[in-house]
C-alpha positions as CSV (number, residue, x, y, z in Angstrom):
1,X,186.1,257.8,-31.3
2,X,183.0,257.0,-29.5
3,X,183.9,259.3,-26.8
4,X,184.4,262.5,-29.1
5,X,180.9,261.6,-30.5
6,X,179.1,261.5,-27.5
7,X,180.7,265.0,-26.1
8,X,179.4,266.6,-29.5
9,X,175.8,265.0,-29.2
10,X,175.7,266.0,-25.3
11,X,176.7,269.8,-26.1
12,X,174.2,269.5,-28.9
13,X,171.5,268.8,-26.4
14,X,172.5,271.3,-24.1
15,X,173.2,273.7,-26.7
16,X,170.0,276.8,-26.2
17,X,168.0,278.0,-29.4
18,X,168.6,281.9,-29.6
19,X,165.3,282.5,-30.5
20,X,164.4,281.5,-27.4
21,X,166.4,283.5,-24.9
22,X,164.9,286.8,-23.9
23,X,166.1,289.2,-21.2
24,X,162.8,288.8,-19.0
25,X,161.6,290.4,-16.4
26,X,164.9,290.9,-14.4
27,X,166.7,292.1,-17.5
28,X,164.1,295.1,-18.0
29,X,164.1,295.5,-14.5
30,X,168.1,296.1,-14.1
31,X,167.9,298.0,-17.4
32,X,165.1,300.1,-15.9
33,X,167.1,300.4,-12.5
34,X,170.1,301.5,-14.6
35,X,168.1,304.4,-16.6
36,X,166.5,305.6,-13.2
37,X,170.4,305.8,-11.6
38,X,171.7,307.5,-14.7
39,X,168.8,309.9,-15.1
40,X,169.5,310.9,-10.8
41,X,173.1,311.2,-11.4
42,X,172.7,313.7,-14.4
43,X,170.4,315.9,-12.3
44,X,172.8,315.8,-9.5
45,X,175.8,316.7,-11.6
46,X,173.9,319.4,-13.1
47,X,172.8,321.0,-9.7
48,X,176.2,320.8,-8.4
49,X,177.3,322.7,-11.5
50,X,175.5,325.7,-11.3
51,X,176.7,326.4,-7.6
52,X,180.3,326.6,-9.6
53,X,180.6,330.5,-9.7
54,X,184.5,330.6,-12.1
55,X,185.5,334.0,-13.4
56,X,189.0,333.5,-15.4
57,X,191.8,335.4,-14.5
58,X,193.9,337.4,-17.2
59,X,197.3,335.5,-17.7
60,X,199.9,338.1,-16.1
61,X,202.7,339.3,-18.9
62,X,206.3,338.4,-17.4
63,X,208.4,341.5,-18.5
């Protein structure tokens, strides 16, 4: 029984107060570098679709 104690009161002690955790630096920095990716990847995708010149074709009637 001793044993089952001691493994609750050592994840107890290791367990991390949530108030605590924040993202920090390197999570703004990722999110940032995410943002700045997403934000180059739109333009792209938007130059590359007005060089798309599509007329549509009338369906031919089969008689």
């Amino acid at each position: 029984m001793s044993a089952s104690v001691n493994l609750v009161n050592i994840a107890a002690d290791l367990a991390v107060d949530d108030a605590k955790v924040t993202p920090g630096l390197l999570g703004f920095l990722v999110f940032a570098a995410l943002g700045v990716a997403t934000w180059f990847l739109a333009k792209s995708m938007n130059r590359q679709f007005k060089k798309v010149d599509f007329v549509e074709q009338p369906e031919a009637t089969k008689e």
